[in-house]
C-alpha positions, 0 to 999 in steps of 0.5 A, a space after each residue: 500500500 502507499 499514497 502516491 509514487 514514492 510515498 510512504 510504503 506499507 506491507 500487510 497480510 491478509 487472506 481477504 485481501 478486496 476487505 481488507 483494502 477497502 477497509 484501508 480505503 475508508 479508514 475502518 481502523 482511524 488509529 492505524 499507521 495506514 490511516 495516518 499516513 492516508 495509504 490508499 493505494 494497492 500497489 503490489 501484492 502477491 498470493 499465496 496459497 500456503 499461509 506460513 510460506 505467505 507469513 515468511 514473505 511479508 517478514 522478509 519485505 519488510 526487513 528489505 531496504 526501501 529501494 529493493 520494495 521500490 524496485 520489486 513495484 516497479 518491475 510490474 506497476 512502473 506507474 504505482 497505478 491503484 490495483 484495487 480495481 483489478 483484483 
């Protein structure tokens, strides 16, 4: 998730993810850091059918330095267009 290109960055886990992002989009949870810093936008993402294989992936991003997320966007969203509508 983000706000805009090169904005803020966000990474989660979910196993429903069209919920979870429009609860993103309209701010259900108003004291998260997403609704803080306004992240609206889904970016990114990948699925996974083993949720313990999933789990892993998101501990590893969030450890990767910025430029390393910015390059994996990049490679399939060069825009940082809103995937939302197209899940």
């Amino acid at each position: 998730m983000s706000n805009k290109k090169d904005g803020v960055l966000y990474i989660g886990l979910t196993k429903r993810i069209k919920e979870r992002i429009y609860q993103h989009k309209n701010k259900v949870h108003p004291n998260t850091f997403s609704a803080r810093y306004n992240l609206d936008k889904l970016i990114y993402f990948e699925e996974y059918k083993i949720e313990s294989k999933a789990k892993l992936r998101e501990k590893q991003m969030k450890k990767w330095n910025r430029a390393w997320k910015i390059e994996l966007i990049e490679k399939v969203n060069p825009d940082w267009k809103d995937l939302y509508n197209n899940l």
